[in-house]
C-alpha positions as CSV (number, residue, x, y, z in Angstrom):
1,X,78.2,101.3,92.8
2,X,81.3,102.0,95.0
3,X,79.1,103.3,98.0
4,X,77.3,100.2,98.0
5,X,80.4,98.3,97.8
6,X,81.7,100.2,100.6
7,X,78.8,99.7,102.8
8,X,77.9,95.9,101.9
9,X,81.6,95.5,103.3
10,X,82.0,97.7,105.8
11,X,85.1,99.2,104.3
12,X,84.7,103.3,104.1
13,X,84.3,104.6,100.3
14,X,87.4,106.6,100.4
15,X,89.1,103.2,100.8
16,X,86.8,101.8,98.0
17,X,87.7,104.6,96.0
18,X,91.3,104.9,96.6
19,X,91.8,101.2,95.9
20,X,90.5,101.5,92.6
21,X,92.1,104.7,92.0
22,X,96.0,103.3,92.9
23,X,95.7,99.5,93.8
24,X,96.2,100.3,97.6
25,X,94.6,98.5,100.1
26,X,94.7,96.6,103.3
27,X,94.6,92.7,103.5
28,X,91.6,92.5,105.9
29,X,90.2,95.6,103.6
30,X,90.5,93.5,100.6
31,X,89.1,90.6,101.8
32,X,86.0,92.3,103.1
33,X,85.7,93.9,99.7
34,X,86.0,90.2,98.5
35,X,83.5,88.6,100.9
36,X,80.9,91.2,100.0
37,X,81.5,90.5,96.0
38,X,81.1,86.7,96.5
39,X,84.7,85.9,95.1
40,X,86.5,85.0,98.3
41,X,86.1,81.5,98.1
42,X,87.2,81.8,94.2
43,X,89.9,83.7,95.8
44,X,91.4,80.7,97.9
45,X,90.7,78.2,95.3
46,X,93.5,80.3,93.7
47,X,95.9,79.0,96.0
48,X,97.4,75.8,96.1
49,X,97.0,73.4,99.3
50,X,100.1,73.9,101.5
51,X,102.5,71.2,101.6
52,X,103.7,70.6,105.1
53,X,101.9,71.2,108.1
54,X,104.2,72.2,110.4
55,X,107.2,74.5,111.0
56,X,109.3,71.1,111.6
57,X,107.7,69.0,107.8
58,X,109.0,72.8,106.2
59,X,112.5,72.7,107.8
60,X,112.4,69.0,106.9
61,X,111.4,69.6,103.6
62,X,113.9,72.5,102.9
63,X,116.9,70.2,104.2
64,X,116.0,67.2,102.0
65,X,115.6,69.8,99.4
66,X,118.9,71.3,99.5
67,X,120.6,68.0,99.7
68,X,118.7,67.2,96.3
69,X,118.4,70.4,94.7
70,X,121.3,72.7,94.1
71,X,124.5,72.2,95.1
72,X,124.7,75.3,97.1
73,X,121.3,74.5,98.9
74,X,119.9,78.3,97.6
75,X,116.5,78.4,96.0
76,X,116.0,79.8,92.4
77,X,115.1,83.3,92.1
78,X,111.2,83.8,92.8
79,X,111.2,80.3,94.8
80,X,110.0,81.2,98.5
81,X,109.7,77.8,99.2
82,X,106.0,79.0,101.0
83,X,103.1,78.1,99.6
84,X,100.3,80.5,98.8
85,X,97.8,78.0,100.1
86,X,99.4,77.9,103.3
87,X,99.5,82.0,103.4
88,X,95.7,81.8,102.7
89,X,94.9,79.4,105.1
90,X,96.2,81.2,107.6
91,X,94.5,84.4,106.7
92,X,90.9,82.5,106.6
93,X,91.2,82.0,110.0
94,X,90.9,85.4,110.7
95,X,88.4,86.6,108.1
96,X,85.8,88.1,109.1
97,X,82.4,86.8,108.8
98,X,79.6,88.8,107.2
């Protein structure tokens, strides 16, 4: 099973193993292991759509944020203030095609 993993996605079978042995692996390895499951595009469904679309709409965004929000402008803890969708976006534009 993990040898055919490992070579429907092109990711070596001591990388297949070790990810399943300690939860350590790459980005681009983990989306290749996704891609050859079938789950990437459940994967980014996971994410929600970014909203802004530009480094200006986020610092816009932030500001009117801060003047709203708390009185000290600083985010909750856990509040990155990135979405996930945006982060994903960003890396399907570099995924690899099979």
């Amino acid at each position: 099973m993990q040898a055919t993993l490992a070579s429907r996605s092109g990711v070596s079978l001591a990388t297949v193993r070790r990810f399943e042995r300690d939860g350590q692996i790459t980005l681009a390895n983990f989306l290749r292991l996704t891609q050859a499951l079938g789950v990437l595009d459940e994967l980014a469904d996971r994410f929600e759509p970014p909203s802004v679309r530009s480094i200006d709409e986020l610092a816009a965004a932030s500001r009117s944020r801060s003047r709203s929000g708390c009185a000290s402008g600083r985010r909750r803890r856990g509040q990155s203030g990135v979405s996930p969708r945006s982060v994903a976006v960003g890396i399907s534009s570099t995924t690899p095609t099979f």
